[in-house]
C-alpha positions in Angstrom: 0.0 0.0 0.0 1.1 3.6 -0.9 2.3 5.6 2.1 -0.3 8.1 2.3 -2.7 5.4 2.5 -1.3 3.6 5.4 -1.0 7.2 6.9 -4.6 7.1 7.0 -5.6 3.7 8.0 -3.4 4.6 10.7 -5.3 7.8 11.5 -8.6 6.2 11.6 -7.6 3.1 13.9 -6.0 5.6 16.5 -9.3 7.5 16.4 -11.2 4.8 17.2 -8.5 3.5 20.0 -9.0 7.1 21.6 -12.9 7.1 21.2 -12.6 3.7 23.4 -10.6 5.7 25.7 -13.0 8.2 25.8 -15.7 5.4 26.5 -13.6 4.0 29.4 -13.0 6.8 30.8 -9.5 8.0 29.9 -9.9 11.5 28.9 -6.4 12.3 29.3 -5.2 9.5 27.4 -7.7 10.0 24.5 -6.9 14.2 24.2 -3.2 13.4 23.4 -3.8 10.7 20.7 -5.9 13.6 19.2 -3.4 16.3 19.8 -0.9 13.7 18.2 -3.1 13.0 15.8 -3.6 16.4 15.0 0.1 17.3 14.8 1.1 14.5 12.6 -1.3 15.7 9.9 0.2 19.4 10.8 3.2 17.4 9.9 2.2 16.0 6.9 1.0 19.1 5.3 4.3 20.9 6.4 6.7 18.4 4.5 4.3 18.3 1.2 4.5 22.0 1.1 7.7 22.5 1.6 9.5 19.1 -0.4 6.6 18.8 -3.1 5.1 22.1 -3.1 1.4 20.4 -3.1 -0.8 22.4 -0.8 -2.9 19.8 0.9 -6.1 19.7 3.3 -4.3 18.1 5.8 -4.1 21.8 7.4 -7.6 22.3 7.7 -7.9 18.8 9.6 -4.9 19.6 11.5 -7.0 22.7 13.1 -10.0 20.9 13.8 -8.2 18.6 15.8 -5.9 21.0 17.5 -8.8 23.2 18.3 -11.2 20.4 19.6 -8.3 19.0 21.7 -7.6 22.8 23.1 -11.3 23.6 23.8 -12.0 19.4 25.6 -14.2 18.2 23.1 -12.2 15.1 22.9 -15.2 12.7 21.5 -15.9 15.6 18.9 -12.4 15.5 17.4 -11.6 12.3 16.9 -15.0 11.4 15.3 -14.2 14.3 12.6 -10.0 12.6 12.4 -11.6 8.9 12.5 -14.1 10.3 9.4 -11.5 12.0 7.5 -9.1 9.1 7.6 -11.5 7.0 6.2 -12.4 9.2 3.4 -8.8 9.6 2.6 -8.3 5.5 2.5 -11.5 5.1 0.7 -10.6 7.6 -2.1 -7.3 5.2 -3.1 -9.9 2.3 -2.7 -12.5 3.9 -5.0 -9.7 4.8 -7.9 -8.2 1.0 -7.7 -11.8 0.1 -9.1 -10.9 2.1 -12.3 -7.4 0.5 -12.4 -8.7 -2.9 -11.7 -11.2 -2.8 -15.2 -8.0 -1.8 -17.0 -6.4 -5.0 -15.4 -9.1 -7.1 -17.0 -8.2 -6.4 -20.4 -4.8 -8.7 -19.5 -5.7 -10.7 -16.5 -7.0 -13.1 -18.6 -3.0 -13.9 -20.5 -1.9 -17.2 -19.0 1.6 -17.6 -18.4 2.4 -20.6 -20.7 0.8 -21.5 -24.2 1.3 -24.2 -26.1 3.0 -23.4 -29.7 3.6 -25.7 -32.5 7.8 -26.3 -33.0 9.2 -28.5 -35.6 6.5 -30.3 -36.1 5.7 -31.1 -32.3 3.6 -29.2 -29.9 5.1 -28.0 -26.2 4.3 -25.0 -23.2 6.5 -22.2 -23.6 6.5 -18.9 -21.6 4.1 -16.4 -22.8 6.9 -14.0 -23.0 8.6 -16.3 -25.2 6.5 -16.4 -28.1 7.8 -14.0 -31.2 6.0 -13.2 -34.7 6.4 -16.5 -36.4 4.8 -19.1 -34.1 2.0 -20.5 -34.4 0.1 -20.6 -30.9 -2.7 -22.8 -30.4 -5.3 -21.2 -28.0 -7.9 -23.7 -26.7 -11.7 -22.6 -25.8 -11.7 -20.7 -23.2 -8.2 -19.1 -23.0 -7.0 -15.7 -23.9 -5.5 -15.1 -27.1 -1.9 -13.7 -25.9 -0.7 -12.5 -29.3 -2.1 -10.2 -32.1 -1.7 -12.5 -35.3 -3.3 -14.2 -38.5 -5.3 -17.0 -37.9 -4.3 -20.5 -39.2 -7.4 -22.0 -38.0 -11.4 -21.7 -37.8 -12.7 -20.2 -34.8 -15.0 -18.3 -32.8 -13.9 -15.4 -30.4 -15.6 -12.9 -27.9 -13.8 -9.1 -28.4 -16.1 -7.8 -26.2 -13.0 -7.0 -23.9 -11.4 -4.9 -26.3 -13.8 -3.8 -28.9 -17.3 -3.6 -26.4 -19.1 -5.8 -28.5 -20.6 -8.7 -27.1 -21.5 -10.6 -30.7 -19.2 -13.2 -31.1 -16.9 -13.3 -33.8 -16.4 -16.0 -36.6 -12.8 -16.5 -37.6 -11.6 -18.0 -40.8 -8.1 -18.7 -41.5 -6.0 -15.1 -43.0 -8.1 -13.2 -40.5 -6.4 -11.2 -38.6 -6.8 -11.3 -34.2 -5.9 -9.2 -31.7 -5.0 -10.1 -28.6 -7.4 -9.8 -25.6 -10.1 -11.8 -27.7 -11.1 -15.1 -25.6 -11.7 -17.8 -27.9 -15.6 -19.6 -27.7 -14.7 -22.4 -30.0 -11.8 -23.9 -31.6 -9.1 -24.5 -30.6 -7.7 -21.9 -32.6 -4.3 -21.7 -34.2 -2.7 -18.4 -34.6 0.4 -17.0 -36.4 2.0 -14.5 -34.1 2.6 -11.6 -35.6 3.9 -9.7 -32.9 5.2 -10.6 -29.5 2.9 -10.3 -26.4 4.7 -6.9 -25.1 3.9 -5.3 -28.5 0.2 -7.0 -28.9 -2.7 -4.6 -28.6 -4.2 -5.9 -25.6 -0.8 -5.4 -23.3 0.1 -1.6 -25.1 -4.0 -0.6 -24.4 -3.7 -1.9 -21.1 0.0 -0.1 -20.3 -1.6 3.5 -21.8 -4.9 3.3 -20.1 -2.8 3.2 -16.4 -0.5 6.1 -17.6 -3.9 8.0 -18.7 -5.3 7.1 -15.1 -2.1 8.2 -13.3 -2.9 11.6 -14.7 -4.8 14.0 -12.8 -8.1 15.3 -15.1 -8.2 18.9 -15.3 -10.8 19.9 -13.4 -9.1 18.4 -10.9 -5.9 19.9 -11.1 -7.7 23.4 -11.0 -9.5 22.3 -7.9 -6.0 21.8 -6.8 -4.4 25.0 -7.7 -7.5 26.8 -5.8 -6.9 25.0 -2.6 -4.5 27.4 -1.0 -7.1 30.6 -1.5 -10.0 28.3 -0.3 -8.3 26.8 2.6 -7.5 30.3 3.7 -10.6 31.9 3.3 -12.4 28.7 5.4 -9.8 28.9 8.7 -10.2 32.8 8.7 -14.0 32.6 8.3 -13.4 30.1 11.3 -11.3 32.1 13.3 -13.9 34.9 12.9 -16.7 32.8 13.7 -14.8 31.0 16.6 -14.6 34.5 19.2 -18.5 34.8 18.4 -20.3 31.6 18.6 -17.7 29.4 20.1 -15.4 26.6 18.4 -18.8 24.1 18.6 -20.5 26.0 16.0 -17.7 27.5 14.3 -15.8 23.8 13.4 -18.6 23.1 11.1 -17.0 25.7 9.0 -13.6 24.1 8.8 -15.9 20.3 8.3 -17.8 21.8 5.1 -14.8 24.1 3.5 -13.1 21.0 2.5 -12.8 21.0 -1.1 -11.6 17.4 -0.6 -15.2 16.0 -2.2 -15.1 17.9 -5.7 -11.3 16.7 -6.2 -12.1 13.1 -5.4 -15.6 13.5 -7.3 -13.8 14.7 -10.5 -11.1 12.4 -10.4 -13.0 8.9 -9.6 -15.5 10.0 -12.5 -13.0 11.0 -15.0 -10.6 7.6 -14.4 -13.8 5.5 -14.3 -15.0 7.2 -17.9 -11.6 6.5 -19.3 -11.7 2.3 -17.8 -15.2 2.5 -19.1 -14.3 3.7 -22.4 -11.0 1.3 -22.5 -13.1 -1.7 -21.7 -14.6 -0.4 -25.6 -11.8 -0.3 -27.4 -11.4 3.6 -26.7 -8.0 4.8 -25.3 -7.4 8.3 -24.4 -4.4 9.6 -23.4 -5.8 11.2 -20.4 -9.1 12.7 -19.5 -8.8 16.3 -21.0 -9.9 15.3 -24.3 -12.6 13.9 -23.0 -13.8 16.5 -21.2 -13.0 18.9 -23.9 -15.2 17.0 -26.5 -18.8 18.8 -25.2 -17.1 21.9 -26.1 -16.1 21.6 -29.4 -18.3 22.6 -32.2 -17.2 21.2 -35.5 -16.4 17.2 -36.5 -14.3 16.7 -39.1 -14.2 13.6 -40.6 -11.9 10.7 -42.8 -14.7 8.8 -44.9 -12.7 5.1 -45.6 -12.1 3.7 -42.3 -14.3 5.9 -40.4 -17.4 5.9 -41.7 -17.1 3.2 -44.9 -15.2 -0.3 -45.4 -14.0 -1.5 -48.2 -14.9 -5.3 -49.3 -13.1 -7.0 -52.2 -15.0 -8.3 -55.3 -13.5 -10.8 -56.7 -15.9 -11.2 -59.2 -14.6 -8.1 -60.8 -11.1 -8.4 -60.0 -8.6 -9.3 -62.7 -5.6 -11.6 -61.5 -2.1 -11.5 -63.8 -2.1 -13.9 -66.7 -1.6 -17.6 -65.6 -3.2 -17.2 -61.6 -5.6 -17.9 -60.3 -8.0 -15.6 -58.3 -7.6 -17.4 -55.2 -3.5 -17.7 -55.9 -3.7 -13.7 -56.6 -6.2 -12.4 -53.6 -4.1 -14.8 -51.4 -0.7 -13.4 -52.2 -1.6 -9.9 -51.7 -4.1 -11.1 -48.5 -0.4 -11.7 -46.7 1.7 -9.0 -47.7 -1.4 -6.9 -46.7 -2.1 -8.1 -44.0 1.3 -6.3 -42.0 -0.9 -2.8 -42.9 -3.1 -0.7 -41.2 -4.4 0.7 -43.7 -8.0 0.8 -44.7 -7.2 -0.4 -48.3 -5.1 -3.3 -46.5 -7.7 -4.0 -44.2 -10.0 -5.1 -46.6 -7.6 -7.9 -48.4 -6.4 -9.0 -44.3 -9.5 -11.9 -44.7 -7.7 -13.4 -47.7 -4.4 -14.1 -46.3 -2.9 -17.4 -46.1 -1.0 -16.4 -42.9 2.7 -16.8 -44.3 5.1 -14.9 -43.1 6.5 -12.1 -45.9 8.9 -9.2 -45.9 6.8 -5.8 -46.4 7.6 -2.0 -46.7 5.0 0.2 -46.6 4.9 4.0 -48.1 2.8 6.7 -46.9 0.8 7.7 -49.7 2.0 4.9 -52.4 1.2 2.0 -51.5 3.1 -1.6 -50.5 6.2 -3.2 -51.6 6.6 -6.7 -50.6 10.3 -8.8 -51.2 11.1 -12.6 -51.0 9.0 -15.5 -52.6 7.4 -12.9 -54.5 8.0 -9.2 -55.5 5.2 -7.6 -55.1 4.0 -3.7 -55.9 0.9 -2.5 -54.5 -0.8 1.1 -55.1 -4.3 2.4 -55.9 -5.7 1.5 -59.5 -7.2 4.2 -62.0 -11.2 4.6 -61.9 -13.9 2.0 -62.9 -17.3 1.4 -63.1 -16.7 -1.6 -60.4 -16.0 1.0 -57.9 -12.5 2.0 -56.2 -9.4 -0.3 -57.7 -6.4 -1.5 -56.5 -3.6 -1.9 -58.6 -1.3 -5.3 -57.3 1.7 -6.5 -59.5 3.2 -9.6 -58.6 7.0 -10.1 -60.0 6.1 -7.5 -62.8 2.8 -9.1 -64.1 0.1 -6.7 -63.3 -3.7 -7.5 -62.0 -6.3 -5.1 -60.7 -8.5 -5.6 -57.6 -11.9 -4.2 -57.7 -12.9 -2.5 -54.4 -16.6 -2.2 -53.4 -17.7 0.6 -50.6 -19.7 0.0 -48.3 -21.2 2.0 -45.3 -19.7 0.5 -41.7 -22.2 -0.3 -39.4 -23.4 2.0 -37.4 -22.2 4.8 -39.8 -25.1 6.4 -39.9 -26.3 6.3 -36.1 -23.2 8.2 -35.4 -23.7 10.8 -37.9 -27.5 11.0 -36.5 -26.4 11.6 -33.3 -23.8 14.2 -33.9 -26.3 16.2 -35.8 -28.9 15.8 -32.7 -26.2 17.5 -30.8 -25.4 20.2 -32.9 -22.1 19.1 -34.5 -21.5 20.6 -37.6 -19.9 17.6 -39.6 -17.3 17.9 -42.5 -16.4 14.8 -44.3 -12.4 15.2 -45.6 -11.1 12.5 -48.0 -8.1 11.6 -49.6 -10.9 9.7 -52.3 -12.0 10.9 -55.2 -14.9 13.7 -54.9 -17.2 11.7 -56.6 -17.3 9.1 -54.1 -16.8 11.2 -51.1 -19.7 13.3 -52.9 -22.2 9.9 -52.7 -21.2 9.1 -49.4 -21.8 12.2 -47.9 -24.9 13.3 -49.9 -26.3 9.2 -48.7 -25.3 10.6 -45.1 -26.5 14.0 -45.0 -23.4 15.7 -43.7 -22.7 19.4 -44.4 -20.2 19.8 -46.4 -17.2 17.1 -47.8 -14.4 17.4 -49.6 -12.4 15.0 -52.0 -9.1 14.5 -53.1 -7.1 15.8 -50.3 -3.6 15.5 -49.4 -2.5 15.0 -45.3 -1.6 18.6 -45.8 -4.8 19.9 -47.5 -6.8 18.3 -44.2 -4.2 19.9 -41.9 -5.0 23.7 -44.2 -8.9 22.8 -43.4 -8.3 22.6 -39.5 -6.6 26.3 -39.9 -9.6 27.1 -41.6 -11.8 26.4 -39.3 -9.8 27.8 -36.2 -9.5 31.2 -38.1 -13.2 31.2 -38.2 -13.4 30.5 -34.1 -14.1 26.9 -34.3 -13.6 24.1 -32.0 -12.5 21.4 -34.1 -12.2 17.1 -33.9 -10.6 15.7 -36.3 -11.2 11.9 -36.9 -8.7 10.0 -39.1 -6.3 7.4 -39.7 -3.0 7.8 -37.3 -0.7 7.4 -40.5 -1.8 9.5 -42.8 -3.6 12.1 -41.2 -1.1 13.2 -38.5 -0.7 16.6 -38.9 -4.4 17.0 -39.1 -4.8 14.8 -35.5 -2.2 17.5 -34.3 -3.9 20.3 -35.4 -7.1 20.0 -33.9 -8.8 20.4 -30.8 -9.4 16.8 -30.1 -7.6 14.3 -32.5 -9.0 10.8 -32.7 -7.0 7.8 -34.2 -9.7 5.7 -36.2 -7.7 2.2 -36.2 -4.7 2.9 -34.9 -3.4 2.1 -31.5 -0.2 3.6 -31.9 -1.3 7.2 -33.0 -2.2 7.9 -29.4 1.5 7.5 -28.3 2.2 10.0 -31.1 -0.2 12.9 -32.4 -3.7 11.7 -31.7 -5.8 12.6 -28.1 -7.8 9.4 -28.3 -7.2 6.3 -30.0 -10.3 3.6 -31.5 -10.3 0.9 -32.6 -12.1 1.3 -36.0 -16.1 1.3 -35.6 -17.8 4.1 -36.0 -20.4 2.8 -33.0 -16.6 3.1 -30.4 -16.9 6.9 -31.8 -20.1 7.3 -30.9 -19.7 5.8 -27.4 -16.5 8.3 -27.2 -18.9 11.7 -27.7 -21.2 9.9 -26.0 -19.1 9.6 -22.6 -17.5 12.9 -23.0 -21.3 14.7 -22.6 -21.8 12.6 -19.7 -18.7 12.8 -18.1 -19.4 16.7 -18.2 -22.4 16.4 -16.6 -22.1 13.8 -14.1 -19.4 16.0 -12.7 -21.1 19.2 -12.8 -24.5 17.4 -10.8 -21.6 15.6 -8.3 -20.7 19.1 -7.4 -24.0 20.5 -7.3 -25.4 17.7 -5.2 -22.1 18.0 -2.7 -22.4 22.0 -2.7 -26.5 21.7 -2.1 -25.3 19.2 0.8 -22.4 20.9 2.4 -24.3 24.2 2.4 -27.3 22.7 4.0 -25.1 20.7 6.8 -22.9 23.8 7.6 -26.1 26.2 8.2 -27.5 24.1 10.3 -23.9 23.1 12.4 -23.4 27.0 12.8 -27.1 27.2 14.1 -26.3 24.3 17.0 -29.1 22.3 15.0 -26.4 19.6 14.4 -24.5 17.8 16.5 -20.6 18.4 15.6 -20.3 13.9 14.7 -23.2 14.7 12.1 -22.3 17.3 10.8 -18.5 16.0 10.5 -20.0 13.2 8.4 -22.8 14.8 6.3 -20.2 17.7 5.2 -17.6 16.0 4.2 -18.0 12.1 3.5 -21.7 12.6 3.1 -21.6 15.3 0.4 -18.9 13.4 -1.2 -20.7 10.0 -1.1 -24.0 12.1 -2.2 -22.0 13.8 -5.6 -20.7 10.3 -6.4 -23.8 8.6 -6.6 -25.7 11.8 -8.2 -22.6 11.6 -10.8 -22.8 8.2 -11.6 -26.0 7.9 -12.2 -25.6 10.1 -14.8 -22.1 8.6 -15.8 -23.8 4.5 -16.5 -26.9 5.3 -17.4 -27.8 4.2 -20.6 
């Protein structure tokens, strides 16, 4: 346990030592433990300020207990020290619940899988497997690796993607780690090693974006010092008047303790909840920031549309078959994130190739074959792909399709007020269908990463809030240059220009606005609800109509406990 958190375990137990003390009749005893007690947190808050420079409420506690201990009411002050330790404790507690549904996402990795060598099977260390092996993962077990599969299957992404439909998996089909499998088992070529899969690198960038303090909470912070202040010289003025039972309620409501706690448990439980759907953000400001922007900007392919292969219409080189052809390219595309890639990833045969990819041109693949792969001239089938294999050239014909859920999203952002821009690298007559079939505002076709980046300093010059939802490769300038950036399929963006990563469904996207709006407003009712409460407690403690335990409880742990609840409520629901 951290120290801070033993510090208050500690605090509490003593209290409730000296409150038996009190019971039994040892006064004396029971007034030092709370004059200790009261001097340690002095302590505390003296060492913070001075080696970390972190203004704490430790002081305002410190008081309370120093002045109850002065003035004899003994019982009084060790209630309020005994309450505020708890608190304290409970508030690590309550944030390990956030940390623990980030855990879940890699709990479920066992620590040896068997892996097919030489032609035998054996157990090897999970740690051991590199891109290569092929790992079989029975029913029930937690594929370790992102790979190809070699194998039929079924899986459950619901850890990683939200989704609770299971998935059917056919062999070239690519799997990310973190999937369970529901039948099989399935055998998978590792692609990359377990430190480098996507379940591990969400996990590891979800805890840094919890270790980070949200920003609502670091203002709270920063205001401390003025509040603290302003409560113990309100107290002291109140104390020569009405006497230190009716002033310390002052002190026991002035702690700003429950809005810091309230923003920060509800900002690190948005971000596990939005984990737990495949959405990562780097920490909670974009998040919160997301209610205020105005403007959506949007990549179409990816995004909002798929793109399936026809093979049908597809013409292999002269002398292969279509199935040798879609194969061939299925595993040199299969190493790219790309949207185009994406859509030949089913058709892999899950060997193992040497690939280069080029931002804006296309692949280039070396070893049994030489292959070339870059976007094909227009045709009445749709989007092409041009693919030439060893010098002999063959076209694959790409059809578009809307991604589920495309339109839901677009619905909703409208319902909100989002004034939505689609920006495409395609040509403008597709972009120009899509966008008409959506309803969007305006589109544009035919961009370059730099024209998309020009259209974000468009919009700022005209005072607008922009996201900007993209691919991470391609569109990183434009992720940069906007308000909030969103990585549409790319985990790794988020370590590099984008604010929030997805993983690739426009329903993840939805979820994302979806959260941010909540998480706005489940923070502004937890304060309302703790304000309403710690108002209502302290006017009645001033006016004796409280006893000094109550109103100890009610203003501090009872206005936080009353925020949290009002907050989630609003946070979960539906």
């Amino acid at each position: 346990m951290e120290a801070r958190l033993k510090l208050y375990i500690a605090i509490t137990a003593t209290s409730i030592i000296g409150l038996v003390a009190v019971a039994v009749g040892a006064f004396s005893t029971a007034r030092l433990l709370l004059a200790a007690l009261s001097l340690i947190l002095l302590g505390v808050f003296t060492y913070l300020l001075v080696r970390a420079r972190v203004f704490t409420v430790d002081l305002l506690m410190a008081v309370a207990g120093l002045t109850t201990a002065y003035y004899g009411l003994v019982a009084e002050g060790l209630i309020i020290l005994a309450l505020y330790g708890f608190a304290e404790a409970s508030e690590e507690f309550i944030e390990e619940k956030a940390e623990r549904s980030i855990e879940s996402l890699v709990s479920g990795i066992r620590k040896k899988y068997l892996v097919e060598k030489g032609g035998s099977i054996e157990a090897i260390d999970t740690s051991s497997i590199r891109p290569g092996d092929v790992v079989i993962v029975r029913v029930g077990e937690m594929v370790p690796v992102d790979g190809a599969a070699a194998s039929s299957g079924v899986v459950d992404e619901s850890l990683i993607t939200g989704e609770p439909v299971p998935v059917e998996i056919r062999p070239g089909m690519a799997v990310k780690s973190g999937a369970r499998v529901l039948e099989g088992p399935l055998r998978i070529m590792a692609l990359r090693s377990p430190s480098e899969s996507y379940a591990q690198k969400l996990a590891a960038l979800a805890r840094e974006s919890l270790e980070s303090k949200p920003h609502i909470a670091r203002l709270l912070e920063k205001m401390t010092p003025p509040i603290t202040a302003s409560v113990i010289g309100l107290f002291a003025g109140l104390l020569a008047y009405i006497g230190p039972e009716r002033a310390l309620p002052v002190l026991l409501v002035g702690c700003p303790s429950a809005y810091i706690l309230s923003s920060s448990f509800l900002s690190s439980y948005t971000i596990a909840l939005l984990a737990r759907r495949g959405v990562l953000a780097k920490s909670s400001r974009p998040v919160e920031a997301l209610p205020l922007t105005d403007t959506v900007v949007m990549d179409k392919t990816g995004t909002l549309t798929a793109l399936r292969v026809d093979p049908s219409q597809s013409r292999p080189p002269n002398g292969m078959s279509i199935e040798e052809f879609l194969g061939i390219i299925g595993d040199y595309a299969l190493q790219s994130k790309h949207p185009v890639s994406r859509a030949l990833h089913s058709y892999s045969r899950g060997k193992a190739v040497a690939v280069k990819e080029v931002r804006g041109k296309g692949l280039l693949g070396s070893g049994e074959y030489r292959v070339e792969l870059s976007s094909g001239p227009p045709s009445e089938c749709g989007k092409t792909l041009l693919a030439r294999i060893n010098g002999l050239e063959g076209l694959i014909c790409l059809q578009e399709q809307l991604l589920p859920g495309a339109r839901d999203l677009v619905e909703y952002l409208k319902s909100k007020g989002y004034y939505l821009i689609i920006a495409s690298g395609d040509d403008e007559h597709n972009v120009a269908r899509i966008a008409e079939n959506l309803g969007v505002d305006e589109y544009y076709g035919s961009l370059r990463p730099e024209d998309k980046a020009g259209l974000i300093d468009e919009l700022h010059a005209k005072g607008r809030r922009v996201v900007f939802i993209g691919d991470g490769l391609n569109d990183s300038i434009a992720l940069s240059k906007a308000d909030v950036g969103v990585g549409v399929g790319d985990l790794d963006a988020v370590q590099e220009v984008a604010d929030i990563a997805v993983n690739g469904t426009p329903s993840q996207i939805l979820a994302l606005f979806g959260y941010g709006l909540r998480l706005r407003l489940s923070i502004a009712s937890a304060f309302a609800l703790a304000t309403i409460v710690k108002v209502i407690v302290g006017g009645l403690g001033i006016l004796g109509a409280l006893p000094l335990p109550i109103v100890a409880f009610l203003g501090d742990d009872g206005s936080t406990l009353t925020g949290l609840a009002g907050g989630l409520i609003l946070l979960i629901k539906r």
